[in-house]
C-alpha positions as CSV (number, residue, x, y, z in Angstrom):
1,X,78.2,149.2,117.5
2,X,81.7,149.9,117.0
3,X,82.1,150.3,120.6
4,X,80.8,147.0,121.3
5,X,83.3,145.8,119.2
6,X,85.6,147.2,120.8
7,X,84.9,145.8,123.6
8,X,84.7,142.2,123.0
9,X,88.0,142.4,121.1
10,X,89.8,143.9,124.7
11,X,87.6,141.2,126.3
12,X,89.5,138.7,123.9
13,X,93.0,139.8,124.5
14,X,92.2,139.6,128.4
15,X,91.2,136.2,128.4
16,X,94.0,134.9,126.2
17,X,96.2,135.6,128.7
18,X,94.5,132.7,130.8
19,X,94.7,130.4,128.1
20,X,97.3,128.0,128.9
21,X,98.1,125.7,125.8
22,X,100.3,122.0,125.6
23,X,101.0,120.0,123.3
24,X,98.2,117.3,122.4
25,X,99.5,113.5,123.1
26,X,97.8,110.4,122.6
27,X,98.3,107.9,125.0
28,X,97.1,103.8,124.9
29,X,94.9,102.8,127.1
30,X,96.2,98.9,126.8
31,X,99.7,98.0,127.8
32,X,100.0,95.5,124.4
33,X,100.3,99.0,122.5
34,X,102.1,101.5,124.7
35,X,104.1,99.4,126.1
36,X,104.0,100.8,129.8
37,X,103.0,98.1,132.1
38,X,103.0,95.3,129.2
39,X,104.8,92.6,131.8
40,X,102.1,93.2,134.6
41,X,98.8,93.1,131.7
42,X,100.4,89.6,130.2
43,X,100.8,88.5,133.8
44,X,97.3,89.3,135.0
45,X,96.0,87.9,131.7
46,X,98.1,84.7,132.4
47,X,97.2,84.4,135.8
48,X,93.1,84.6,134.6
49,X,94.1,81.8,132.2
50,X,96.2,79.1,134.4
51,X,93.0,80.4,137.4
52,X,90.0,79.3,134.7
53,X,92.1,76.2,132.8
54,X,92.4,74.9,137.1
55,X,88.9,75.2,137.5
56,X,87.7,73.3,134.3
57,X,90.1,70.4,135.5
58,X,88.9,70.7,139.1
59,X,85.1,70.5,137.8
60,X,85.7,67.8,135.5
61,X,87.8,65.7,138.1
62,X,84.6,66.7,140.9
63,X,82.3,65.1,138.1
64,X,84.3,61.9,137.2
65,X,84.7,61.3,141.1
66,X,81.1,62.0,141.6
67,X,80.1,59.1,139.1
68,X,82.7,56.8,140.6
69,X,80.9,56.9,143.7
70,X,77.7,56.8,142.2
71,X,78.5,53.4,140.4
72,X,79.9,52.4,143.7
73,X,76.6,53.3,145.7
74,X,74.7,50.7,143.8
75,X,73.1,47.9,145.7
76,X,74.9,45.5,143.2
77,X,78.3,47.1,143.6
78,X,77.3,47.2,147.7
79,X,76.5,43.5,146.9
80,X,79.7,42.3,144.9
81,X,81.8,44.0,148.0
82,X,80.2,42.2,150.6
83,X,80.6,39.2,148.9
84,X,84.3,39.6,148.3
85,X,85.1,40.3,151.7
86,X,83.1,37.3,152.6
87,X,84.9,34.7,150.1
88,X,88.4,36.3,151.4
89,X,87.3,35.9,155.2
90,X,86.1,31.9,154.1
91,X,90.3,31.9,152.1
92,X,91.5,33.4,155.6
93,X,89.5,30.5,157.9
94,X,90.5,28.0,155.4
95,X,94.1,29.0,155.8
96,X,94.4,29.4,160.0
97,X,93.1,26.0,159.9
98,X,95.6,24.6,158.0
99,X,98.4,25.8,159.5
100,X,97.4,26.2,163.0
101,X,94.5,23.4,163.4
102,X,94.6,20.2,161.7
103,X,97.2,18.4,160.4
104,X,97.5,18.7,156.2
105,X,95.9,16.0,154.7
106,X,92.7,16.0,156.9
107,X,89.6,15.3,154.9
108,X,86.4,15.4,155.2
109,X,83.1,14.0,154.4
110,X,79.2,16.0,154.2
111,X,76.8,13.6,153.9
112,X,73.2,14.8,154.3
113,X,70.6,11.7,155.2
114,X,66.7,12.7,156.4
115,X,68.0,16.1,155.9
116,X,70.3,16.4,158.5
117,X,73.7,17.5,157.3
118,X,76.9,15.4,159.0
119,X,80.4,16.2,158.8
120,X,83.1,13.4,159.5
121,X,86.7,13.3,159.3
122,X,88.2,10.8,157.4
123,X,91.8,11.2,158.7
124,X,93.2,11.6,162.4
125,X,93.9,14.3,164.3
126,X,97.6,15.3,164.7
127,X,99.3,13.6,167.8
128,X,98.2,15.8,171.4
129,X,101.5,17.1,173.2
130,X,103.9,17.1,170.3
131,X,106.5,19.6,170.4
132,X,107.8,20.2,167.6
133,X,104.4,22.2,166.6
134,X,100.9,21.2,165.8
135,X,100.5,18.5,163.1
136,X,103.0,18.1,160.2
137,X,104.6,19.8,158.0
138,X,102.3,21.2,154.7
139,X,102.6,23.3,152.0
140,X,99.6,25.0,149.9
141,X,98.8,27.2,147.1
142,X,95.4,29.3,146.4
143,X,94.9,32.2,143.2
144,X,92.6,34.4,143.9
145,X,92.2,37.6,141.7
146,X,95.7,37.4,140.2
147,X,96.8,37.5,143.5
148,X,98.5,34.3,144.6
149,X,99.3,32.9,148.1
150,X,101.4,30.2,149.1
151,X,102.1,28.7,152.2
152,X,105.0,26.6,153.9
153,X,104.3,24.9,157.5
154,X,107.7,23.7,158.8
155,X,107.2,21.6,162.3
156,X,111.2,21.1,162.5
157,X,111.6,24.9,163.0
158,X,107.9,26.0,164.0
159,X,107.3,28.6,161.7
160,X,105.0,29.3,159.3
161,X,105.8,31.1,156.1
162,X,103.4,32.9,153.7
163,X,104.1,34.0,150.4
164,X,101.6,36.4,149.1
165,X,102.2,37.5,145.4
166,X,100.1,40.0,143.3
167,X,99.8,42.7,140.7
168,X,100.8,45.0,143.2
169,X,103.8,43.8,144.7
170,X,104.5,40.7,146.4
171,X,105.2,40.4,150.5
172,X,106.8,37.5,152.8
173,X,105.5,36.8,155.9
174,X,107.2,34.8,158.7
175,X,104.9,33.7,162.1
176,X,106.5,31.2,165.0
177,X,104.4,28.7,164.6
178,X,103.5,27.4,168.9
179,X,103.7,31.4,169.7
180,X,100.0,31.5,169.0
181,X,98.6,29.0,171.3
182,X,96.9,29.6,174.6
């Protein structure tokens, strides 16, 4: 027995020269605590944050925009449209007439007898061949959702100028007045 102690003690001393021993160090696995790499983590966590808070926004804009065109998809939203653009194309007629047509001042009368509807015109016609431009001179006004439009027909120096003025911004518009006949 002693000579198996032996042995495993001269087995002992033969390994311990492989041993190869260092000193123990304890190193952080996050960057907040060691302080190697901090900048880069705070970055990337930074980056993750500004990313995520961008698509938040992104959906909740995608949903507001979605119900905006829903609530414009309606039949009567569909409805209320049509019928604007068909009282501002009736505004439009009612304004080439006056300043191109007719003279200012022409009235008319609807009388509806047997049911038969009849228009006449109570005042003439402005004179054929006169060259100073097409009737006489008129000025009008119309509102129409806070936007107001105002219009100046000047025979003496044929031109017709419109005054449009609403919320968003106002524009002035000068047409030769004979340049638009054929």
């Amino acid at each position: 027995m002693k000579g198996v102690s032996i042995l495993i003690f001269i087995g002992c001393v033969g390994w311990s020269t492989f041993v190869v021993g260092a000193e123990l160090t304890h190193k952080w696995k996050s960057p907040s605590f060691s302080g190697v790499g901090t900048s880069a983590h705070f970055l990337t966590i930074e980056n993750q944050e500004f990313t995520r808070k961008a698509e938040i926004k992104a959906k909740r804009e995608s949903e507001a925009a979605k119900k905006i065109s829903a609530a414009k998809n309606t039949n009567y939203a569909k409805f209320i449209d049509n019928l604007e653009s068909r009282i501002f194309a009736e505004f439009s007629k009612q304004l080439t007439d006056n300043l191109f047509g007719e003279s200012c001042g022409t009235t008319y009368t609807t009388e509806t007898i047997d049911g038969v509807v009849t228009t006449t015109q109570n005042t003439m016609n402005p004179e054929i061949g006169n060259t100073d431009g097409v009737g006489s001179n008129c000025t009008g006004t119309y509102t129409f959702n806070d936007t107001t439009v105002t219009y100046t027909k000047d025979v003496t120096n044929d031109t017709v100028i419109l005054d449009i003025a609403g919320p968003d911004g106002s524009q002035v518009i000068t047409l030769p007045l004979n340049d638009f006949q054929f």
